[in-house]
C-alpha positions as CSV (number, residue, x, y, z in Angstrom):
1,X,101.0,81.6,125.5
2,X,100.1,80.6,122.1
3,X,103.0,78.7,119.9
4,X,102.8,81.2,117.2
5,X,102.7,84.3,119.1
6,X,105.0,86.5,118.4
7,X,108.5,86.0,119.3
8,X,108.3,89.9,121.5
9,X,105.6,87.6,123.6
10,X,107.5,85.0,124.2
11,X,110.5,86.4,125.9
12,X,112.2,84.1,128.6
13,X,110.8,80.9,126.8
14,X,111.8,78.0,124.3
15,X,108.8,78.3,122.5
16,X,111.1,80.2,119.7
17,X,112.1,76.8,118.6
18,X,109.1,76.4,117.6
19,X,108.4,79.1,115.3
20,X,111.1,78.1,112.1
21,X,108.1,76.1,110.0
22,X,109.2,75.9,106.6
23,X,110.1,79.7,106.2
24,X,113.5,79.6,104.8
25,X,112.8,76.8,102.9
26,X,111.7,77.2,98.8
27,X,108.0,78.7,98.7
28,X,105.2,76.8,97.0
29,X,104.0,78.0,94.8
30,X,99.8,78.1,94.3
31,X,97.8,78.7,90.9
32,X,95.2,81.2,92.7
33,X,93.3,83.3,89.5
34,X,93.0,86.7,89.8
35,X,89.6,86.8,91.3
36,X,89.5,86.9,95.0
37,X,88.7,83.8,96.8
38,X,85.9,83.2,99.5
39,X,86.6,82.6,103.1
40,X,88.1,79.1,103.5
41,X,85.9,76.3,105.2
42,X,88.0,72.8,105.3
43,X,91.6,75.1,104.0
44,X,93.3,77.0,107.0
45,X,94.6,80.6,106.1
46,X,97.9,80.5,105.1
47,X,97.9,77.4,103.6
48,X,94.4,77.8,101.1
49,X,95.4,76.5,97.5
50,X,92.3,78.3,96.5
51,X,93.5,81.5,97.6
52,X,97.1,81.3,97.2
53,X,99.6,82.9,95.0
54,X,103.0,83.3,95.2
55,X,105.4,86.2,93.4
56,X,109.3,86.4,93.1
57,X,111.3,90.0,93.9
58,X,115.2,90.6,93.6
59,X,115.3,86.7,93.7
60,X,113.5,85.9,96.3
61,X,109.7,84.0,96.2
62,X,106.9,85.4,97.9
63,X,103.8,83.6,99.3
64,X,100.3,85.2,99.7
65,X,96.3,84.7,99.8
66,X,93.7,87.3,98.9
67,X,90.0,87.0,100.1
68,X,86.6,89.0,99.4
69,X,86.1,92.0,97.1
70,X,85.9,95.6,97.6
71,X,88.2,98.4,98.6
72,X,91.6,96.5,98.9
73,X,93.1,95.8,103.0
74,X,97.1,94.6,103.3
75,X,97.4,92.8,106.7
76,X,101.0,92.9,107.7
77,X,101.8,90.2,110.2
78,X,104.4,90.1,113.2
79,X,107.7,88.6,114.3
80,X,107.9,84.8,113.9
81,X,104.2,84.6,112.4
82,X,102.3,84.4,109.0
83,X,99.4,84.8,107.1
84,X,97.8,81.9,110.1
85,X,98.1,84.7,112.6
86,X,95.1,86.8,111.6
87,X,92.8,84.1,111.5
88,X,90.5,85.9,113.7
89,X,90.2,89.0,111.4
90,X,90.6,87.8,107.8
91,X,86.6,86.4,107.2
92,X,85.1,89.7,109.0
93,X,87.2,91.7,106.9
94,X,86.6,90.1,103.3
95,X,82.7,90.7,104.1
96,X,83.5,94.3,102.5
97,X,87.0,94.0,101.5
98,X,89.6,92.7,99.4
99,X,92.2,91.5,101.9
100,X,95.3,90.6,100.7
101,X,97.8,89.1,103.6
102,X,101.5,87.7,102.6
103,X,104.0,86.0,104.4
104,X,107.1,88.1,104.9
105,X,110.5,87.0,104.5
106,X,111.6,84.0,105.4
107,X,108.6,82.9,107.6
108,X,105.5,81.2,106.6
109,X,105.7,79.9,102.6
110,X,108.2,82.9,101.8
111,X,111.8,82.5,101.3
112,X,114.3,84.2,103.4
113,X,116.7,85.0,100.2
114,X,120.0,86.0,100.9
115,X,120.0,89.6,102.7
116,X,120.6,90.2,105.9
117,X,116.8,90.6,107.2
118,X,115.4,94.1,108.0
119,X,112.3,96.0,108.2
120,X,113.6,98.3,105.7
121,X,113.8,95.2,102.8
122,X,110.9,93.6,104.4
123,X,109.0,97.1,103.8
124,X,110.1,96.7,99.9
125,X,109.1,93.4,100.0
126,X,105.4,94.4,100.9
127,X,106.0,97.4,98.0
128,X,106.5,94.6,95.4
129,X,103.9,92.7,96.2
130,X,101.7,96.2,95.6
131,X,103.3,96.6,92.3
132,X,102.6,92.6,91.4
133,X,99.1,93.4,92.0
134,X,99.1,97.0,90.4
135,X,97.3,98.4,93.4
136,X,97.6,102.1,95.4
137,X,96.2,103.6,97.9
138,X,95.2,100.3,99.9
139,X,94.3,100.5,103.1
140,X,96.9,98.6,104.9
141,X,97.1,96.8,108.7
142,X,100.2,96.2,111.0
143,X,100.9,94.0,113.7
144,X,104.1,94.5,115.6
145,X,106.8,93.9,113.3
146,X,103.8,94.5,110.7
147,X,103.2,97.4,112.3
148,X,106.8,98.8,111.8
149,X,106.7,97.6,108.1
150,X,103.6,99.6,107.4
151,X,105.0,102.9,109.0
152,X,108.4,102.3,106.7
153,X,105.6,101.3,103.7
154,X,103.9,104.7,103.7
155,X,106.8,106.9,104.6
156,X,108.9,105.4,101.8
157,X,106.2,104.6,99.2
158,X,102.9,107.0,100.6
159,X,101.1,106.3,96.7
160,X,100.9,102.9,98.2
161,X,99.1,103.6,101.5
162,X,95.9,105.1,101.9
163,X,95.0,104.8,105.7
164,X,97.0,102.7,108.3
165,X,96.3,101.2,111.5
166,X,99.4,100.2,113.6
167,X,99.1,98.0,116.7
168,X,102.1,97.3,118.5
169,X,104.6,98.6,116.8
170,X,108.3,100.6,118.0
171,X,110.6,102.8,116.0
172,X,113.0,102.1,117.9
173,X,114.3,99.0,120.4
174,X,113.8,100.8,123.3
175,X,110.3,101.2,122.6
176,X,109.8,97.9,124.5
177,X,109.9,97.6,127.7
178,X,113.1,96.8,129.6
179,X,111.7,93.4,130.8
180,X,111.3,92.5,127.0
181,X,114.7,94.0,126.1
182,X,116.4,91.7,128.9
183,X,114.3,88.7,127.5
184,X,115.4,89.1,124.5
185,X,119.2,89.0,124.9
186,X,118.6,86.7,126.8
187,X,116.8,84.0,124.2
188,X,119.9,85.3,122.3
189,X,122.5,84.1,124.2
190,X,120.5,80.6,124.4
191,X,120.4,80.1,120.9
192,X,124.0,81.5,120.4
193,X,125.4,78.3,122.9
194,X,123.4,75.9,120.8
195,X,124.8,76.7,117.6
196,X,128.6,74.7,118.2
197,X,127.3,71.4,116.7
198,X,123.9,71.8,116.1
199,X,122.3,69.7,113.8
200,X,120.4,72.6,112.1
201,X,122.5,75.9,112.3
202,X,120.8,77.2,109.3
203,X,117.5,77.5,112.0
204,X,119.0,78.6,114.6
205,X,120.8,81.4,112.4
206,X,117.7,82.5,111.4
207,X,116.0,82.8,114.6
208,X,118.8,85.2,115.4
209,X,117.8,87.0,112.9
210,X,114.7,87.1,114.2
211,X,115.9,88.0,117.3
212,X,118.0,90.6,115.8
213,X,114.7,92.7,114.5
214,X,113.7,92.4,117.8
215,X,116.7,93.7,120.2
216,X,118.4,95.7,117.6
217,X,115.7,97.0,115.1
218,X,114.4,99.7,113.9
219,X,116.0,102.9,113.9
220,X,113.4,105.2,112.4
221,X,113.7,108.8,113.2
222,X,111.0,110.3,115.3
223,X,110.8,113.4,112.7
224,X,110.5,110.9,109.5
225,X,106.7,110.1,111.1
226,X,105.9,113.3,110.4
227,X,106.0,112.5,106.3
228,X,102.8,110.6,106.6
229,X,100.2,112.8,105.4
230,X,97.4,109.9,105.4
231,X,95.2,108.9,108.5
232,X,96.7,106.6,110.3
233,X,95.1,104.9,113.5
234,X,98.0,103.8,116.6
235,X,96.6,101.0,118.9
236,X,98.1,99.0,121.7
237,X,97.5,97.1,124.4
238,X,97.3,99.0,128.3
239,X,99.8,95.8,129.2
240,X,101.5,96.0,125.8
241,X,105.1,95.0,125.3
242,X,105.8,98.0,123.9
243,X,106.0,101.3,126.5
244,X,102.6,103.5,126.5
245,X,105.0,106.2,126.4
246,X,106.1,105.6,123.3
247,X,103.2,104.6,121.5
248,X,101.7,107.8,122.6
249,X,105.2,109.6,120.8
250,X,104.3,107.8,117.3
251,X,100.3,108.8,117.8
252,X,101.8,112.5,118.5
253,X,104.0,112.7,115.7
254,X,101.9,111.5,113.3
255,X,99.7,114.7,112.3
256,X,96.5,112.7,110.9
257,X,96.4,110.2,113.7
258,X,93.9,108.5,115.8
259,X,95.0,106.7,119.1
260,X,93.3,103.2,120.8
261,X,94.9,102.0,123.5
262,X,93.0,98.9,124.6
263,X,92.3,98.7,128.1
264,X,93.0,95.2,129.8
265,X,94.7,94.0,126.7
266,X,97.7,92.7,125.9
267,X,99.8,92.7,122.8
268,X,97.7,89.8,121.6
269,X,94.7,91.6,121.5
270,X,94.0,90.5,117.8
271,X,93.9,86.9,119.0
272,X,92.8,87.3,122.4
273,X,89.6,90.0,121.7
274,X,88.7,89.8,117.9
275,X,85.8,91.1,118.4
276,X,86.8,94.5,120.0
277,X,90.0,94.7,117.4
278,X,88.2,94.1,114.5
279,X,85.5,96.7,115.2
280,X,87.6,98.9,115.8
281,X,90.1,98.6,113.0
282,X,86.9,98.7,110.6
283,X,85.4,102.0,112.1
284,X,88.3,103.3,111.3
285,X,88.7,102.2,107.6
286,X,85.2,102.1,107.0
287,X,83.8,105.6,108.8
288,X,85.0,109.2,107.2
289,X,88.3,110.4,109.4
290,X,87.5,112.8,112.5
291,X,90.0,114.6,114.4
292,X,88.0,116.5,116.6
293,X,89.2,118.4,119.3
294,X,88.0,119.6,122.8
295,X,89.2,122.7,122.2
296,X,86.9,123.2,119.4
297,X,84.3,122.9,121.8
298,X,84.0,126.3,122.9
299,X,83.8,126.2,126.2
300,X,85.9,129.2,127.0
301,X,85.3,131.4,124.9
């Protein structure tokens, strides 16, 4: 398992230590112009001067890159991760759009501020970041925590969303599976025994908090799905961490939805099969929305 995958994959491992970077820390801040830049060669993502730009909200200063031109795409990144994390989908994308992705709160180049960290406020956070740019109606992408984050983005603020594909994503803890669930409190307790004496308590507080989206986050109503009017696309992995079950309740309770689940994929799919991911996040952005139905068909009539 990669060191940056997200902290739901890496259950029943150190590898969280790992994962703190310079996220709480102050942002820097980059002097990217308005106009979008190209793909980077030599730069990675997430850490392009010539794409960069950075924004402060209630406070708090917020890190970002923007690549390509065309109809404007907000990738939404998971637990633990940053902008870094879709590597593999940011140059196909910015052949035909303009893809904006930020690091969310406290991980990557953002700051963590002072509030207690929840998808609800990270949600806002991708909202302002919207407003700093003056756009609607983007077409926005979520990866597990991302994922949860775009839901919450276009039932609070729907003049912000236009379409949005989810992969991975819960409404509520249980949504994982039980193995992850165990995992989790169990990379809890871990971190909680280090924290008498440790040299860096401010980390290990925030990985908590981490943790603490994970085990004890979200709480999003079933019925509150139902206020997203736009076409929205739910995907997960056939080995996912989060139950099939479940994904399939967010794909039925979402009236303009379309449902991929992957076969023999996991929750990395996005780093693990690009290729199949990307093509299929892009038919759905790029093609007009279908919902047809076998019983349209007329066979039994």
């Amino acid at each position: 398992m990669r060191a940056k995958s997200h902290l739901a994959v890496l259950v029943g491992t150190a590898a969280l230590i790992t994962l703190m970077g310079g996220g709480a820390a102050d942002a820097a801040t980059t002097s990217a112009a308005g106009a979008p830049a190209p793909p980077p060669t030599a730069a990675a993502y997430g850490s392009n001067p010539g794409a960069g730009a950075s924004f402060v909200a209630g406070g708090t200063r917020f890190y970002f890159e923007s690549y390509g031109a065309g109809a404007p795409m907000l990738l939404i990144h998971g637990n633990g991760q940053s902008i870094e994390s879709f590597k593999e989908q940011i140059g196909e994308f910015a052949i035909h759009h303009r893809v904006i992705a930020m690091d969310s709160r406290g991980q990557g180049k953002s700051q963590l501020g002072t509030a207690r960290l929840t998808y609800e406020l990270m949600a806002e956070d991708s909202n302002a970041l919207l407003d700093n740019l003056g756009l609607k109606n983007v077409d926005v992408l979520g990866w597990s925590d991302g994922g949860i984050i775009g839901l919450l983005l276009a039932i609070h603020h729907p003049d912000k969303v236009g379409m949005l594909a989810v992969m991975g994503a819960n409404i509520q803890p249980d949504g994982a599976y039980q193995w992850a669930v165990e995992g989790i409190a169990r990379m809890r307790k871990r971190i909680e025994a280090q924290l008498p004496g440790a040299k860096n308590p401010e980390a290990l507080q925030f990985q908590l908090q981490l943790l603490d989206l994970l085990g004890n986050q979200p709480h999003i109503p079933l019925s509150d799905l139902a206020k997203i009017q736009i076409p929205t696309l739910i995907m997960a992995g056939d080995r996912d961490v989060i139950r099939d079950e479940h994904t399939l309740s967010l794909f039925h309770a979402i009236q303009k939805s379309q449902l991929a689940m992957f076969p023999g994929a996991t929750h990395m799919i996005p780093e693990e099969d690009p290729a199949r991911f990307n093509k299929t996040v892009l038919d759905f952005f790029d093609k007009p929305f279908a919902m047809p139905d076998s019983k349209d068909l007329g066979w039994f009539d």
